[in-house]
N, C-alpha and C positions, 0 to 999 in steps of 0.2 A: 508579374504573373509568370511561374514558368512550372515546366512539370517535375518529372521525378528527378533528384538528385541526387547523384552516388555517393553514399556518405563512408563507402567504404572500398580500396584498392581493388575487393574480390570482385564487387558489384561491376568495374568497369571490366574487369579481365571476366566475367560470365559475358555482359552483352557484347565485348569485342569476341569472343569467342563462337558466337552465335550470327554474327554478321561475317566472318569467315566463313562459317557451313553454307551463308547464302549466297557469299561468293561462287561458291563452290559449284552449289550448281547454277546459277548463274552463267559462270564461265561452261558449264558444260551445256546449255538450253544454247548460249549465244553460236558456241561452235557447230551445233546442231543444227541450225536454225540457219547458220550463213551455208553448211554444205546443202543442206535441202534445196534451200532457194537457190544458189547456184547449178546444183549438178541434178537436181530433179527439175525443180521448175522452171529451170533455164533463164532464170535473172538476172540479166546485166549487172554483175555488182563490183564492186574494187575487191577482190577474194582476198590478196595478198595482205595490202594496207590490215584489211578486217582481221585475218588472222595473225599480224605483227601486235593487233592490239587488243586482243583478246592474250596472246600469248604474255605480253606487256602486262597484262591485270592478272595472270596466273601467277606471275614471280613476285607483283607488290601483294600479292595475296599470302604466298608462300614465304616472304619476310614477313607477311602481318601475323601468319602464323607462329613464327619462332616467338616474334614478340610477345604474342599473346599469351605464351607457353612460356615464361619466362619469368626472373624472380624481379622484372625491372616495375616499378610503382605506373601505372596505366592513367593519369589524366583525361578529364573532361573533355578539355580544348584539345586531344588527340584523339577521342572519337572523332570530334567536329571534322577534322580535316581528314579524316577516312572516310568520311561521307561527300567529303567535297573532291576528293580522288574516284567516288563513285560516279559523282556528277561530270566530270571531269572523262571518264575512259566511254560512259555514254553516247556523251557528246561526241566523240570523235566516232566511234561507231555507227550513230545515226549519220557524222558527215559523209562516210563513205559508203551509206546506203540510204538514198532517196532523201536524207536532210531531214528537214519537218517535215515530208508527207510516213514517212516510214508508219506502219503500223501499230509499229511496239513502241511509239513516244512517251508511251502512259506511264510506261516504267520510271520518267524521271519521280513519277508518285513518289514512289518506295524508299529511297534515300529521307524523303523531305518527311512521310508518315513514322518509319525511323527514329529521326531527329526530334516528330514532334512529342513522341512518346517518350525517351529516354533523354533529351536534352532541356535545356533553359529555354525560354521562347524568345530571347535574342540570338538564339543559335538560330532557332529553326527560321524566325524570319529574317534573316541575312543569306539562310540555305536558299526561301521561298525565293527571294530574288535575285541570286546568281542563277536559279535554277530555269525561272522566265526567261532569265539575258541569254543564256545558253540555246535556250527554244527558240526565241526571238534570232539570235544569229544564225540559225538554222534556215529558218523560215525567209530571210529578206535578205541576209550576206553571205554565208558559204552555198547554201542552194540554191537562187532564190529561182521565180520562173522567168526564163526569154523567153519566152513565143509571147505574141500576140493575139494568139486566136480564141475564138468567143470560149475554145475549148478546155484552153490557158489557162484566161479569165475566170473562168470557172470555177475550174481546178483548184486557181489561186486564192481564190473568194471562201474554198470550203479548207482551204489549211490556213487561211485567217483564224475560220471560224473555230476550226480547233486548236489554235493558240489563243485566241480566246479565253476558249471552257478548260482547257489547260490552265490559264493563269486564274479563272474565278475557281477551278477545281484547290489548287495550288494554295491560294487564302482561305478557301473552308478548311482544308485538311489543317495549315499552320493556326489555323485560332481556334475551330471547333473541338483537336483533337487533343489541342495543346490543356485546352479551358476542361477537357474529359479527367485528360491526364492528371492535371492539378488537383479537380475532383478529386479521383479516386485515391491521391496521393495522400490528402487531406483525411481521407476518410480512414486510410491504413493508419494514421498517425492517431489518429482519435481511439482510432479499436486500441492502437496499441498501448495508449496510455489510459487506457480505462481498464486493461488488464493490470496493466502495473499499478493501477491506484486499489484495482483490487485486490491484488495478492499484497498490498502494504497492508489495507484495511486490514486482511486476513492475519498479517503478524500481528496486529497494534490487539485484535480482541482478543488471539492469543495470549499477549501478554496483559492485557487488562484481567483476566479471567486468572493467571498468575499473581498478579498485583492484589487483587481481592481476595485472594486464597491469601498471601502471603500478610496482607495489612489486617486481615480476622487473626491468623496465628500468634503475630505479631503483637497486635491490640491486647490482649490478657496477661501476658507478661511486664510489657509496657506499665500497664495499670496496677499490675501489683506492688511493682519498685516504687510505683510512683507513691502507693500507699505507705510504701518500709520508710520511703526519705521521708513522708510528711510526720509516720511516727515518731523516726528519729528526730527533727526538728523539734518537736513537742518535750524532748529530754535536754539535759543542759547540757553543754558542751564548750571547750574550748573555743577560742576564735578561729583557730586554724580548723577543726574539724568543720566551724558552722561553714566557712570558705569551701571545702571539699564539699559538703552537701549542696551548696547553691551551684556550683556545677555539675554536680551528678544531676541535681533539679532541671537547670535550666537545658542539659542533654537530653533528657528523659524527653522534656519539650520540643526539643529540635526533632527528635525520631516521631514525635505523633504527628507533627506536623509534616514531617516529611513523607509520613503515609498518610495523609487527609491528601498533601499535593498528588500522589501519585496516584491513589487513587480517583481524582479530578482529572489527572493528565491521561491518560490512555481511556479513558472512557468518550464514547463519542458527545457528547457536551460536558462543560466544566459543571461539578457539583455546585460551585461557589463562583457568585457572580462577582465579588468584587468588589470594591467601596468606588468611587468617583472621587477621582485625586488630576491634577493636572499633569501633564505627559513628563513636564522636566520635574518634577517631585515623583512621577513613577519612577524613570530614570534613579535620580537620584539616589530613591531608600531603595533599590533593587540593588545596585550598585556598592553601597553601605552596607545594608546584608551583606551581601557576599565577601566582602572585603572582612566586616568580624566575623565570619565563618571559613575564613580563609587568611588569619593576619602573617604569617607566614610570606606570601605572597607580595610580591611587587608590581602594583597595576598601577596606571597612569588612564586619567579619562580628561574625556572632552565633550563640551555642547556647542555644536556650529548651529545654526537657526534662531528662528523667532523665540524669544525667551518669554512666558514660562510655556506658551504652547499650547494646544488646545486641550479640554477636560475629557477624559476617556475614565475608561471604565478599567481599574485595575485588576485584571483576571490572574488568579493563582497557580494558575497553569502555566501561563503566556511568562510569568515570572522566573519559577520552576526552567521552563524549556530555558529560559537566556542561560540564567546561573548555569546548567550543566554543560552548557555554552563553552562559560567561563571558566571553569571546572576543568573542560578538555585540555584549553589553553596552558592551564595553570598546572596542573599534573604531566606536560613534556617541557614546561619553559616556568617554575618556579620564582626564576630572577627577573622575571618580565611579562607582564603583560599589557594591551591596549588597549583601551574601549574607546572608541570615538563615536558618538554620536551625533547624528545631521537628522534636523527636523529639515525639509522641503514641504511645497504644498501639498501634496498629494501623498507624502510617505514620510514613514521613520525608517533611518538606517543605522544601524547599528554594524561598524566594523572592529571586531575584534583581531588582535594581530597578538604574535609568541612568536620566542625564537628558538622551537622547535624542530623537529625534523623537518616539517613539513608533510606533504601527501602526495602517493605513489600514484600515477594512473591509474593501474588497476583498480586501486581503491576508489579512485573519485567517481567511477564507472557506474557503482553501486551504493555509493553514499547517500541517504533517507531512503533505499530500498531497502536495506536489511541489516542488520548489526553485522561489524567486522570481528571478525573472530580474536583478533590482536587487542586487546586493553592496550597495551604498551603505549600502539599509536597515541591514544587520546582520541578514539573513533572510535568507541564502542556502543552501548547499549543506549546511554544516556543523550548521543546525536541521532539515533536513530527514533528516540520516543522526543524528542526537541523540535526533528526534521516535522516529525507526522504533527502535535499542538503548531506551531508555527504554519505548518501550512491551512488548518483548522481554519488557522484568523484570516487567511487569502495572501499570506507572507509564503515567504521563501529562503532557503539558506545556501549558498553558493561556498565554497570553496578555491583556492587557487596558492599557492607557493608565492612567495614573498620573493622578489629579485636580491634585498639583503639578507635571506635567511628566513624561516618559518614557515607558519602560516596565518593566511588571512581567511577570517571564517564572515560574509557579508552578511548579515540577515538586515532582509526588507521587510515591512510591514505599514500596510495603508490603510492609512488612518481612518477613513471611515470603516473599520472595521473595529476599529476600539474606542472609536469618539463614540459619547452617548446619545447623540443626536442621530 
């Protein structure tokens, strides 16, 4: 359990910049506050010691500020210890003014309320209790009370009482505000990826609404070749012409087909449910397509798992997305490609590997949010309508650079999402 995490440099240089301005005043209320009580209300205090370390917190202030303002990378675990320098010049302020009975002891709050909002909840409860130890030596070893009298006693008995409610205050703030923080952390994470799933949504009908425009236009033309080759078949001809018409035939096939999938694939369910085939025979003839539609092509596969695996339901779509998968691979790394496949119990994983360029940060930033403008990569249009059907099924496709060169493109998919059971 812990709360918000800075997932970003700027994140820790805004809230270290914001705990300097309460430095700020801070050191100005404390200087305030020690001349009053001395030179108006006439309270015995250590004036000198107070203002060496008040003076003492202006300078780690005015280094925290260069830092802060600075092009240097700002870590988690160095907020931590600027809050433990708060607890830390506190302490010595309350020793040279009344110890635990001082007034203002509450303020250890602020550091630890802090910590429980912006840090892990191992920060903050390691803060909660240095912050008690500091109280506690306050109260019974730098200050503790000598007198004896019932007046003492007393006295003594009601700065127990507020170390005490100090250390139970101490534990609600470190767990109730931490379990807040987490909340609402949770919840920004939720908004924010339900924005992002909608503006994908918002491309994919785009382009389905494209898709259908483009597979009507498509379809009439299609249709009519397909009638000129069947006329033509019906006249005699050489052997070598019949050979040219069975591939203009069997292409003519490959494009309708290739607009039935895509019109399946960017539609919010598949049109075509599919036959029921076993997962290593899906594998397999998914894998065989692509390879005679790509002979060119140098791939190498594998099946690690339970052989032949469980019966799923082969979807046209789910197919479609691998291949253009493959497609990306094969289009920056011709001479090479990898399909490893691992059945586990609960998932299929499918690792595709090329020894391409690989993939830029920037790009990975945005990859299955939006097409990348570069074809070249092998990141364009086709992993972005691949990204969206795979995630359909409750799968996922990861990306990452090869240590020897390329890229490895992961796609996960759990099985009970394509078994027929």
């Amino acid at each position: 359990m812990h709360t918000t995490e800075f997932n970003q440099p700027q994140e820790h240089r805004i809230i270290l910049r914001l705990l300097i301005w309460l430095r700020v005043f801070a050191i100005v209320g404390q200087f305030a506050a020690v001349y009053f009580a001395s030179h108006t209300l006439n309270i015995n205090l250590q004036t000198d010691y107070l203002y060496i370390w008040i003076g003492i917190y202006a300078l780690i202030n005015a280094v925290t500020f260069i830092r802060a303002y600075s092009n240097f990378n700002i870590k988690r675990w160095e907020f931590f210890i600027h809050l433990l320098v708060d607890i830390f010049i506190l302490t010595m302020l309350f020793k040279y003014s009344e110890g635990g009975a001082n007034p203002f002891i509450s303020l250890y709050l602020i550091p630890l309320t802090i910590s429980a909002i912006t840090l892990p909840a191992i920060f903050t409860w390691l803060l909660a209790i240095i912050t008690i130890a500091c109280y506690g030596l306050l109260v019974w070893v730098i200050n503790p009370m000598n007198e004896h009298s019932s007046h003492a006693q007393n006295f003594e008995l009601h700065v127990t009482g507020m170390w005490l409610g100090f250390v139970i205050s101490a534990i609600l703030v470190s767990f109730f505000v931490v379990r807040m923080g987490r909340t609402i952390q949770l919840q920004q994470k939720e908004l924010a990826e339900q924005k992002t799933h909608a503006l994908q949504n918002e491309q994919l009908v785009k382009l389905g609404t494209i898709a259908a425009s483009t597979a009507h236009e498509l379809g009439t033309p299609l249709g009519t070749m397909q009638l000129v080759v069947e006329d033509l078949e019906e006249r005699k001809h050489n052997d070598e012409n019949n050979k040219q018409l069975n591939i203009l035939k069997d292409q003519i096939k490959r494009c309708k087909e290739a607009l039935s999938v895509l019109s399946a694939s960017v539609g919010s369910a598949p049109l075509e449910k599919g036959e029921p085939m076993l997962l290593q025979s899906f594998v397999t003839e998914l894998l065989e397509d692509w390879k005679n539609s790509r002979p060119e092509v140098s791939i190498k596969t594998s099946w690690q798992g339970e052989s032949p695996g469980p019966e799923i339901i082969a979807e046209r779509s789910l197919k479609q997305a691998i291949k253009n998968i493959l497609d990306n691979a094969a289009n920056v790394s011709p001479e090479y490609v990898s399909c490893e496949a691992i059945l586990e119990s609960q998932a299929l994983t499918l690792l595709v590997s090329d020894h391409g360029p690989g993939i830029q940060l920037n790009d990975s930033e945005i990859i299955g949010q939006q097409p990348l403008a570069d074809k070249s990569k092998g990141l364009g249009l086709g992993l972005f309508l691949s990204h969206g059907i795979i995630k359909r099924f409750g799968g996922k496709v990861s990306l990452k650079n090869r240590s020897q060169g390329g890229l490895q493109t992961t796609i996960s998919l759990p099985l009970h999402a394509l078994s027929i059971s």
